[in-house]
C-alpha positions in Angstrom: 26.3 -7.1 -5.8 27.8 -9.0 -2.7 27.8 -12.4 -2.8 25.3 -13.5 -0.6 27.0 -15.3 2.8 28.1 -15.3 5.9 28.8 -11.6 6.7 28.5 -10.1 3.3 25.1 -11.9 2.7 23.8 -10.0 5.8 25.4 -6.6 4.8 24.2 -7.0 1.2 20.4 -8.0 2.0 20.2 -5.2 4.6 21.5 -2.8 1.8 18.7 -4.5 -0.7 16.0 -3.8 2.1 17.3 -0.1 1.8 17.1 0.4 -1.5 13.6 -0.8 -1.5 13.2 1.6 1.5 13.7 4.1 -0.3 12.5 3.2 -3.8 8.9 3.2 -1.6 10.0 6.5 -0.1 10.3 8.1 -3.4 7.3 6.6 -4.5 5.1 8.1 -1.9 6.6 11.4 -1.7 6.0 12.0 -5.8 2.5 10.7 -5.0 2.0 13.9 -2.3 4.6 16.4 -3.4 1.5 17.5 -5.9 -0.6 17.7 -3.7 0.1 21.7 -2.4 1.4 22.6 -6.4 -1.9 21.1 -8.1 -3.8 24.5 -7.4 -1.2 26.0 -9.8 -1.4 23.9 -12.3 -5.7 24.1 -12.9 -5.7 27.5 -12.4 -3.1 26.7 -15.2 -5.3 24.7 -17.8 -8.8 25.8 -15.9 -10.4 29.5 -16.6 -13.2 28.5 -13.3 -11.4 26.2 -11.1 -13.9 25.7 -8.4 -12.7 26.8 -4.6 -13.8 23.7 -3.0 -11.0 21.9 -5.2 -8.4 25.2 -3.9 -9.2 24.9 -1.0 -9.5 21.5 0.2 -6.7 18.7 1.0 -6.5 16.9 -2.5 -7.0 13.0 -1.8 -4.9 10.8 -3.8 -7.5 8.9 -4.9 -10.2 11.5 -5.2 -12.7 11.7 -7.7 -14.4 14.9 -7.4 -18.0 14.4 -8.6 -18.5 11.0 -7.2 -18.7 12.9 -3.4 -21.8 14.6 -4.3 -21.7 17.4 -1.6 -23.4 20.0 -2.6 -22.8 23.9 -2.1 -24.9 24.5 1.0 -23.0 22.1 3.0 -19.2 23.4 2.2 -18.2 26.5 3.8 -15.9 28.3 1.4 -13.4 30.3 3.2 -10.5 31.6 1.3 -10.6 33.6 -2.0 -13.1 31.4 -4.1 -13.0 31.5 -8.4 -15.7 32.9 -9.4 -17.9 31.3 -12.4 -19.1 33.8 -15.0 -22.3 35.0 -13.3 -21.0 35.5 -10.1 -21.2 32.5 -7.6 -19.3 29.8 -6.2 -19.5 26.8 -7.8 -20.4 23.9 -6.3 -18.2 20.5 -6.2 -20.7 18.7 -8.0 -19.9 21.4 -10.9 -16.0 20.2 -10.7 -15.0 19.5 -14.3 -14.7 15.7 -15.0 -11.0 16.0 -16.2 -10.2 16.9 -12.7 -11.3 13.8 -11.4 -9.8 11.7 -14.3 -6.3 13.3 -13.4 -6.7 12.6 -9.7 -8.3 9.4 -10.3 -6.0 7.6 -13.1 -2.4 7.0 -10.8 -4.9 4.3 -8.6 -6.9 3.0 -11.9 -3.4 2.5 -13.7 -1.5 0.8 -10.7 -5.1 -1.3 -10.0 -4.7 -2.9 -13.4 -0.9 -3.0 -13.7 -0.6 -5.2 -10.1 -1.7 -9.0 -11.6 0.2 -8.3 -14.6 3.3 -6.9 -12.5 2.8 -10.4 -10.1 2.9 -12.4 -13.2 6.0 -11.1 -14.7 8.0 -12.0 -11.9 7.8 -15.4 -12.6 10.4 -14.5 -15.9 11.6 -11.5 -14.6 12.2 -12.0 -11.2 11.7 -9.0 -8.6 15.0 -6.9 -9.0 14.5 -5.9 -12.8 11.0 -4.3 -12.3 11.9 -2.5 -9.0 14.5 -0.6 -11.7 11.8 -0.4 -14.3 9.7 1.2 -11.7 12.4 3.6 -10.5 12.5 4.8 -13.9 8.6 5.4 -14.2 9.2 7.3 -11.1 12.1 9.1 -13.0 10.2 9.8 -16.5 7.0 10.9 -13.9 8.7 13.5 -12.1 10.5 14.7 -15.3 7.1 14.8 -17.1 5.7 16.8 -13.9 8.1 19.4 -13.9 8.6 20.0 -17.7 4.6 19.6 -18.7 2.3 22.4 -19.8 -0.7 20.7 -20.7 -3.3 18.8 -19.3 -2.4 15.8 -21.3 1.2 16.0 -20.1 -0.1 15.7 -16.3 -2.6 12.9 -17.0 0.3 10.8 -18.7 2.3 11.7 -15.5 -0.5 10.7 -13.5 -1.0 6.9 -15.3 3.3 6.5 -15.5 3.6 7.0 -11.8 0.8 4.1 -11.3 2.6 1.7 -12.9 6.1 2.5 -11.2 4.0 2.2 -7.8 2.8 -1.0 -9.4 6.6 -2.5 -9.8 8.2 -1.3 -6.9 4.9 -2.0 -4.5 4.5 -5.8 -5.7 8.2 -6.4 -6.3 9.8 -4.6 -3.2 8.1 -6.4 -0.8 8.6 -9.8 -2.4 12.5 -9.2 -2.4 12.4 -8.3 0.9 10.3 -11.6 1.9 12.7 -13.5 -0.2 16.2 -12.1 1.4 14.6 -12.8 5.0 13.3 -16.2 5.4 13.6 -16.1 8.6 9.9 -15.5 10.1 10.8 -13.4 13.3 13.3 -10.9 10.9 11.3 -10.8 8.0 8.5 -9.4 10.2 10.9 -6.8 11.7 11.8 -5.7 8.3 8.9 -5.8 6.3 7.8 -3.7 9.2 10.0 -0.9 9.0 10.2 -1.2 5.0 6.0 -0.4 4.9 7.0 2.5 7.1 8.8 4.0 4.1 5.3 4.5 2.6 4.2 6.8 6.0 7.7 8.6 6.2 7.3 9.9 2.2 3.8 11.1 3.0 5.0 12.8 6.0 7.6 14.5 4.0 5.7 15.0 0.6 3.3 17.8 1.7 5.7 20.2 3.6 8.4 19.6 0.4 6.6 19.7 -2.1 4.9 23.5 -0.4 8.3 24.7 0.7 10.1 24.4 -2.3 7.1 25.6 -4.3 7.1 28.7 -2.6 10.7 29.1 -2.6 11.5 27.9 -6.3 8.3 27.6 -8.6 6.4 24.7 -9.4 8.8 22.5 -11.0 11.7 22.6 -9.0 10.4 19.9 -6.3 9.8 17.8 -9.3 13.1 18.1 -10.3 14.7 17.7 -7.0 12.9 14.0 -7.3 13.6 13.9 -10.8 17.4 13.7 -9.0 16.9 11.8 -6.3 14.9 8.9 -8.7 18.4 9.3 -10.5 20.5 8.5 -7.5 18.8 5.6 -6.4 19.2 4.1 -10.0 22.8 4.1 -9.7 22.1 3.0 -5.9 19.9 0.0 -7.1 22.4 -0.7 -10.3 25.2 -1.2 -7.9 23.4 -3.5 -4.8 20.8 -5.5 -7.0 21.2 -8.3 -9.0 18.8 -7.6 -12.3 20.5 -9.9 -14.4 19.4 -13.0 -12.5 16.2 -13.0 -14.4 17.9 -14.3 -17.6 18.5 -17.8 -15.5 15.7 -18.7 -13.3 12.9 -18.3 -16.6 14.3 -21.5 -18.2 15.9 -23.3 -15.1 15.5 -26.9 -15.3 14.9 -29.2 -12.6 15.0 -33.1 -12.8 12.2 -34.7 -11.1 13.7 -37.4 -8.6 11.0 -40.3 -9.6 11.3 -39.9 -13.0 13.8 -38.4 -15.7 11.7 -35.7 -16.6 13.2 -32.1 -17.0 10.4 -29.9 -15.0 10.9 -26.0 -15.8 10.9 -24.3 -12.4 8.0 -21.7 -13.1 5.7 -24.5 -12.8 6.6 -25.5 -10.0 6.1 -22.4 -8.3 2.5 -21.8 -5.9 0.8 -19.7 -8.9 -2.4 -17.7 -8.5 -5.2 -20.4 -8.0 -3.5 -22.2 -4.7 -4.0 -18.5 -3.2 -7.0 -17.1 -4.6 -8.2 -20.8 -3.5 -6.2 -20.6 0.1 -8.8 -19.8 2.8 -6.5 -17.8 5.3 -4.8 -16.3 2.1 -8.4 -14.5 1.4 -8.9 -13.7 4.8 -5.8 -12.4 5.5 -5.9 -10.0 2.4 -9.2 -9.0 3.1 -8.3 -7.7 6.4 -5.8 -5.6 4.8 -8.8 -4.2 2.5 -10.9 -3.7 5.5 -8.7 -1.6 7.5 -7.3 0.1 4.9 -10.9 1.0 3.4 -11.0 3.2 6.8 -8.4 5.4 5.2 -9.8 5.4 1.7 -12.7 6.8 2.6 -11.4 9.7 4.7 -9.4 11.1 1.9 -11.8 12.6 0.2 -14.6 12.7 2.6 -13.1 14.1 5.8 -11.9 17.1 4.6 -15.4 18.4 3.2 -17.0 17.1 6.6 -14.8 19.2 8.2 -15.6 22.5 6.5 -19.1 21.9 7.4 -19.1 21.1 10.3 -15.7 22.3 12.3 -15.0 25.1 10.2 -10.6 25.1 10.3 -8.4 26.8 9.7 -7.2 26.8 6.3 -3.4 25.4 7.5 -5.4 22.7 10.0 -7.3 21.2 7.1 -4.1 20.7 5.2 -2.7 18.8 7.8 -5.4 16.9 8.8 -3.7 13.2 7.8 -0.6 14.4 9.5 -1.6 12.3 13.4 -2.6 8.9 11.2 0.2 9.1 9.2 2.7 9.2 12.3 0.6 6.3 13.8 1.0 4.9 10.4 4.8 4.8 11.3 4.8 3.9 14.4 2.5 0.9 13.9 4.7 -0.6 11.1 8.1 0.2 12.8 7.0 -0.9 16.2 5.1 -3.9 16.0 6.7 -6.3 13.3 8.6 -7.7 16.1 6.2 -7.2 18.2 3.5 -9.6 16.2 5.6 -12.1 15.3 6.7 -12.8 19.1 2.7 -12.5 20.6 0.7 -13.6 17.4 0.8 -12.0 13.8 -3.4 -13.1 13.7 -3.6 -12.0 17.7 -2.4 -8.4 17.2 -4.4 -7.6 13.6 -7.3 -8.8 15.2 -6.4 -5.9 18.6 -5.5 -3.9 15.4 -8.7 -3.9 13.5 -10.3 -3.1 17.3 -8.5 0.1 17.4 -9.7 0.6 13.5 -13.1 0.4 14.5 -13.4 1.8 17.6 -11.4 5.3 15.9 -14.0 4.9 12.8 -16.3 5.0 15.1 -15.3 7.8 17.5 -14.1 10.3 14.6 -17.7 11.7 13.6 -18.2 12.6 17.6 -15.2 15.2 16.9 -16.9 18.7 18.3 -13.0 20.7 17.2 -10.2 19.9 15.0 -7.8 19.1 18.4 -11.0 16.1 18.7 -9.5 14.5 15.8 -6.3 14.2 16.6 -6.4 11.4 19.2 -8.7 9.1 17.0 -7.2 9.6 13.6 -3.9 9.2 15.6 -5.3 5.9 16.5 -7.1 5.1 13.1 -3.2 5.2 11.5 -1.9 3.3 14.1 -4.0 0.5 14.0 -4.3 0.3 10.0 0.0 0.1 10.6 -0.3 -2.5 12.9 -2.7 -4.5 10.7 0.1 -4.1 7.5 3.2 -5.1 9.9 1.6 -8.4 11.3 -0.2 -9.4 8.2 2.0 -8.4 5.4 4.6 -10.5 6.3 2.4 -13.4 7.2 1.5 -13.6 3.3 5.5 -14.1 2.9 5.1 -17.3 5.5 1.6 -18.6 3.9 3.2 -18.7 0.6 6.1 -20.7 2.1 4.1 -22.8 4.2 1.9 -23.7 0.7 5.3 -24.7 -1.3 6.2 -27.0 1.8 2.7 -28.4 1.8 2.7 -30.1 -1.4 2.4 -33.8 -2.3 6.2 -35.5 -1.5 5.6 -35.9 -5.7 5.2 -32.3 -6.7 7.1 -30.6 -3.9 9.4 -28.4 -5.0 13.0 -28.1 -2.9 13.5 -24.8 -0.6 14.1 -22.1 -2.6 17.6 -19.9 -0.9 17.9 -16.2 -1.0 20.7 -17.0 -3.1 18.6 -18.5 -5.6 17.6 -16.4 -8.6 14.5 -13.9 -7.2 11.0 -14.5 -8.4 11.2 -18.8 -7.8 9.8 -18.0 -4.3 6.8 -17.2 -5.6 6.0 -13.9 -3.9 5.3 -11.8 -6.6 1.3 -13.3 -7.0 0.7 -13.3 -3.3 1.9 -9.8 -3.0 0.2 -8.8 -6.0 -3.2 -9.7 -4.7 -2.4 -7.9 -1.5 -2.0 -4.4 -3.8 -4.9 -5.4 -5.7 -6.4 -5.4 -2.2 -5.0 -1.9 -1.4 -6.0 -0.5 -4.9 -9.6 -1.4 -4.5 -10.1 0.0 -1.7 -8.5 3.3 -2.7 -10.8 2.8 -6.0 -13.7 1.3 -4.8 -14.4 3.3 -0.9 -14.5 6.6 -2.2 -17.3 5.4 -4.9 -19.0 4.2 -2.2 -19.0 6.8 0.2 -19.2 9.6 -2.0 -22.8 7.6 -3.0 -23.4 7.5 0.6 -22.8 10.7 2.1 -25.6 12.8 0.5 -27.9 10.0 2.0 -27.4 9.1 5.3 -24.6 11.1 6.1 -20.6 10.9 7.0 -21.0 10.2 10.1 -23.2 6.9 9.6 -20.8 5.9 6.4 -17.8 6.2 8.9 -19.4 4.4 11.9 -20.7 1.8 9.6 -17.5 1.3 8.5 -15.9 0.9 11.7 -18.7 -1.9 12.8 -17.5 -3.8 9.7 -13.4 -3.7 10.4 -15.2 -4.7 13.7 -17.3 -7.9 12.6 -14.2 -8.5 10.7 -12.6 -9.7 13.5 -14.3 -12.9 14.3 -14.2 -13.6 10.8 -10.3 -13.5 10.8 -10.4 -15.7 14.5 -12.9 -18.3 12.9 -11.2 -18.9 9.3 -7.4 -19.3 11.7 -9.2 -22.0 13.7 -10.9 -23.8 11.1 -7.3 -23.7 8.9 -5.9 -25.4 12.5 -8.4 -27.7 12.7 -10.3 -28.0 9.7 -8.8 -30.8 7.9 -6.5 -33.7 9.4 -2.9 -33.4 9.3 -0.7 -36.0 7.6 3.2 -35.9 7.1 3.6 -35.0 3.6 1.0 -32.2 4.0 1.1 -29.5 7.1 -2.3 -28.1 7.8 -1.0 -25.6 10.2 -0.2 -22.9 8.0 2.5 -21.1 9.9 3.5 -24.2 11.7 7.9 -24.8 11.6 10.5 -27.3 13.0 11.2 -25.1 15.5 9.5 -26.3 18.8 7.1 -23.4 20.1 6.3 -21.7 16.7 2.9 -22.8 16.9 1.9 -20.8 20.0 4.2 -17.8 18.9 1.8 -17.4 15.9 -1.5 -19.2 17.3 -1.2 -18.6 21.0 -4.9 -17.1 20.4 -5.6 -21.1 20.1 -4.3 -22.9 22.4 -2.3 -21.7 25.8 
């Protein structure tokens, strides 16, 4: 790896962003390259796969019989599977092993994310974005080579933990290499794009190649491209810095104490405990809840109600997924220079209002505008408030008692002493639960009082959300007094102006 100054520090921490680019890429498109192959594989291992599960858009995160629609409100179009005596079956009649195997990648990553944020206190971030590349690997391999049900399922719960490494670890690297606020927003932006560009690209790859090649040849094509950027991340990142920074000393200047640096390092109780920390995180779980539940409610709505076309409910998430992009690639920049709290909080508007407006759909072209505007704003949300996690975790490390403060950690300073592994870790807890926990929910819901109240009601809470997120900013600004060897503003700098670039919703 380049040393890391002047010129080559910039060339080589651009090339680290890429490889995380694309280490999320990779990770995303494996996660929806199944998705038009699946079919094949439990016609496969099932004698009576039920057409709903044929037919409909598999949501990554699905679990079949907790939607609890029943028969009479799913139009079947295409070539149904018969059961025995003649009918359809209903989705409640799904076999539970179906739902396991779509249900296990979220459990597994869910679990692996505090455990993943831990280790990079002794393993720093580079080593488990490579461990991760290789559960991606060993996934894809497994996908294309398996024959069982038991081959797929272990699939399934290897892929979660590779999403766990690379999802937790990625971003801290990146928030380690760009200390500067106004850049790290840009390109933690564009990074979390990665995650809207491999969905984009998953579906149509995964069905082209498919068609063209059998089942396992897009696995294997991934199985390749996982292989590539190993040698990619074995030549730009530094995985033997780990063996340094566990037992690097540091000599406490008021005493002659030797203080190991992992203690010294903001560890999970100063940001479960960190007001705008939980606020912050939560309005990442709020908007992305929106999503969550549209996976696998949306599609079964639609075949009641609009009746599409076959290829229009495969492409459904296609106009939120674009947003998705757009939000994260246009409006790092864009948040950091007006307010990173300003714009989530216009963000988590838009989330509402297009929760809101997406049961009024009458046609499938209705859709498009508001689930257009559903993935924009839930972008938007991740660019200005992903990276603020990055500057709350610094601002906490600067914050502490002249006694226990720790000195500025520099990109060129062995990864994982910045202390972004826990923060980011709680931010994909965030993300898993909401993939976990909103399609419980709704699929509890939607036999009761409907999909459209579930959605709307959803939408009014991203909505009351909002002076929730204004309140807890104003109370961090002027909840407690300010003194010089503590700053209470939480994004406040040296530099003269920063407080209005990220607070100018307080004070103009």
């Amino acid at each position: 790896m380049l040393p890391l100054n002047g010129s080559n520090r910039r060339q080589s921490r651009a090339v680290v962003a890429f490889v995380v680019y694309i280490s999320l890429f990779l990770d995303n498109m494996l996660l929806t390259v199944i998705v038009p192959i699946l079919p094949d594989y439990l016609v496969q291992f099932h004698t009576n796969v039920p057409a709903s599960v044929i037919y409909k858009n598999f949501s990554l995160h699905y679990v079949p019989k907790l939607i609890g629609a029943g028969s009479d409100a799913v139009v079947v179009q295409p070539t149904p599977f018969p059961t025995p005596d003649g009918r359809s079956p209903a989705i409640e009649e799904e076999n539970g092993s179906i739902g396991i195997l779509l249900g296990v990648k979220a459990l597994v990553q869910l679990l692996a994310n505090p455990i993943v944020g831990s280790g990079t206190a002794r393993f720093g971030y580079c080593l488990p974005i490579v461990f991760g590349t290789v559960q991606l690997l060993l996934a894809s391999l497994i996908f294309g080579f398996g024959t069982s049900y038991g081959s797929l399922f272990v699939a399934r719960a290897i892929h979660g933990l590779g999403s766990a490494c690379i999802g937790v670890c990625g971003m801290s690297l990146v928030a380690q290499l760009y200390p500067e606020p106004d850049r790290r927003s840009r390109i933690m932006g564009t990074v979390l794009g990665a995650m809207a560009v491999g969905v984009l690209v998953g579906y149509p790859f995964g069905g082209v190649v498919y068609e063209l090649a059998g089942k396992a040849a897009p696995f294997h094509v991934l199985a390749a491209l996982c292989f590539g950027n190993l040698i990619l991340q074995y030549l730009q990142l530094d995985c033997g810095s780990h063996r340094f920074h566990a037992a690097l000393p540091r000599v406490d200047a008021t005493s002659t104490t030797t203080v190991a640096t992992d203690e010294r390092r903001p560890t999970w109780w100063p940001l479960l405990s960190n007001r705008l920390v939980l606020v912050v995180v939560g309005g990442i779980w709020i908007s992305t809840s929106a999503m969550a539940i549209l996976e696998p409610c949306l599609p079964l709505w639609m075949i009641a109600q609009l009746h599409p076309k076959k290829w229009q409910l495969g492409t459904v998430f296609i106009p939120d997924s674009i947003g998705y992009w757009l939000g994260t690639n246009c409006f790092g920049s864009v948040a950091y220079r007006f307010g990173q709290i300003r714009v989530s909080i216009l963000a988590l508007l838009l989330v509402g209002t297009a929760c809101i407006l997406i049961p009024s759909a009458s046609t499938v072209t209705g859709l498009l505008l508001p689930h257009f505007g559903l993935g924009l704003g839930i972008g938007v949300v991740d660019a200005a408030l992903v990276p603020l996690l990055a500057t709350l975790v610094d601002q906490l490390r600067e914050s502490q008692p002249e006694h226990e403060q720790v000195e500025m950690a520099s990109p060129e300073e062995p990864d994982g002493r910045h202390g972004y592994g826990a923060v980011y870790a709680i931010q994909q807890i965030a993300v898993s639960v909401a993939y976990s926990l909103a399609p419980i929910v709704g699929g509890e819901l939607v036999p009761i009082v409907g999909f459209a109240a579930v959605l709307r009601t959803l939408g009014v809470l991203n909505l009351l959300y909002v002076p929730l997120l204004a309140c807890s900013t104003l109370q961090n600004c002027f909840g407690k007094p300010t003194s010089s060897a503590q700053t209470n503003l939480p994004l406040a700098s040296s530099e003269p102006g920063s407080y209005k670039r990220f607070y100018n919703t307080v004070e103009q």
